[in-house]
OpenMM code with the backbone's topology and positions (N, CA, C; nanometers):
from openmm import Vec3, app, unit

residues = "UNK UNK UNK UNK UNK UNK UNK UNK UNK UNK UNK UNK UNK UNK UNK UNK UNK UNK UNK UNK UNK UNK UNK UNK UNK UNK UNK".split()
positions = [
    Vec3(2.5694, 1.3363, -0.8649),
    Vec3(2.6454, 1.2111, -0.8763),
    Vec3(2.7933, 1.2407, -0.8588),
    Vec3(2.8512, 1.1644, -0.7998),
    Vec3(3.0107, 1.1865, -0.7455),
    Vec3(3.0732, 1.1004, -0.8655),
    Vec3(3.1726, 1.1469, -0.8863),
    Vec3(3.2823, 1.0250, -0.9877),
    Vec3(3.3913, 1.0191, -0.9078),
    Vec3(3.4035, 0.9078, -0.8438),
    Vec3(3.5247, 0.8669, -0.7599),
    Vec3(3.6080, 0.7674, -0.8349),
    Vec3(3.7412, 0.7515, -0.7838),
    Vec3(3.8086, 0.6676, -0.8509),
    Vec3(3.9319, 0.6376, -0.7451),
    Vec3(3.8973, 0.5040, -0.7424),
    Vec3(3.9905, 0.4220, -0.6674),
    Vec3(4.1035, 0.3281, -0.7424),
    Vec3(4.2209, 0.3080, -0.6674),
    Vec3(4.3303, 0.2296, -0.7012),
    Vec3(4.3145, 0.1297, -0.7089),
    Vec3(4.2589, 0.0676, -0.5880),
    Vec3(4.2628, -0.0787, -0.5714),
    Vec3(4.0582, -0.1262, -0.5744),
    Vec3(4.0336, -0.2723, -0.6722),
    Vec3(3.9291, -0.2988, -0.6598),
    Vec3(3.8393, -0.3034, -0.5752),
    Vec3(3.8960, -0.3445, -0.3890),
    Vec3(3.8136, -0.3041, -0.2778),
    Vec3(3.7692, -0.1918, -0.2669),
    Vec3(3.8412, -0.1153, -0.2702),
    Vec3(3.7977, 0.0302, -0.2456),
    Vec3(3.7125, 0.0983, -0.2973),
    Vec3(3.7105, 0.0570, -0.4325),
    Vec3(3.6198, 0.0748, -0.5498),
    Vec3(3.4495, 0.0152, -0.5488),
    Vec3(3.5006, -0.1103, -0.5035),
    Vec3(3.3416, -0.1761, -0.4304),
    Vec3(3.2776, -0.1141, -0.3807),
    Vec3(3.3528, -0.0920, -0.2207),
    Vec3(3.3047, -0.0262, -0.1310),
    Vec3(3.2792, 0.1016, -0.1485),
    Vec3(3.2977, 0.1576, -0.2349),
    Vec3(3.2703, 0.3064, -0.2772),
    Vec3(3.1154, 0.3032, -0.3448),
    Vec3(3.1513, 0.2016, -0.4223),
    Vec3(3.0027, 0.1636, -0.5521),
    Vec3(2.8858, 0.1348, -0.4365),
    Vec3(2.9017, 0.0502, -0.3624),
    Vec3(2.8356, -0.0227, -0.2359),
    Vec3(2.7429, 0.1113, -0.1689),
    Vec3(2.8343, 0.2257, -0.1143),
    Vec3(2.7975, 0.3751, -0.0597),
    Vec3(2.6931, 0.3716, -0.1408),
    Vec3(2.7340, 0.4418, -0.2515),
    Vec3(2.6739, 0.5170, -0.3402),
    Vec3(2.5643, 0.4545, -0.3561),
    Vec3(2.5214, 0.3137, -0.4177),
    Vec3(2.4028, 0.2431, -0.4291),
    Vec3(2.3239, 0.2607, -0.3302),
    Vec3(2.3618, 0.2114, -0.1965),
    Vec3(2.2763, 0.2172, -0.0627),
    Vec3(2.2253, 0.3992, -0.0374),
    Vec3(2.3290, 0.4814, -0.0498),
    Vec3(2.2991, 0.6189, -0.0537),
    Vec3(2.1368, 0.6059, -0.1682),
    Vec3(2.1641, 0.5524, -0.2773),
    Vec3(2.0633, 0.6090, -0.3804),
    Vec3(1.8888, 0.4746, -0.3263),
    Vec3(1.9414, 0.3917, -0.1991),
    Vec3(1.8554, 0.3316, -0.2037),
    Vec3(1.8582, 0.1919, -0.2330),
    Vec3(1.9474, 0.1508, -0.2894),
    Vec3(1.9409, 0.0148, -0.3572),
    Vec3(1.9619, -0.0767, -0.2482),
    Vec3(1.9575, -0.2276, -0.3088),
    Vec3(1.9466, -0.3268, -0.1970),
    Vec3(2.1164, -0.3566, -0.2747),
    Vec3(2.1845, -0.3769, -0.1838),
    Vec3(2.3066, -0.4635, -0.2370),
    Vec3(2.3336, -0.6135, -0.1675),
] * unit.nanometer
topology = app.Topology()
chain = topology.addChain("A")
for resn in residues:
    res = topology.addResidue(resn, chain)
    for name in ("N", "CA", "C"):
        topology.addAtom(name, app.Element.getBySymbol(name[0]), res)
């Protein structure tokens, strides 16, 4: 599991977004 951390809330989405789809999930 990665712990990333973003500045701004988009970035942060789109990071969460990766990671989910990486693990499989439907977003």
């Amino acid at each position: 599991m990665r712990i990333l951390v973003a500045d701004d809330s988009e970035t942060m989405s789109a990071l969460v977004n990766d990671i989910l789809t990486a693990e499989g999930h439907e977003v």
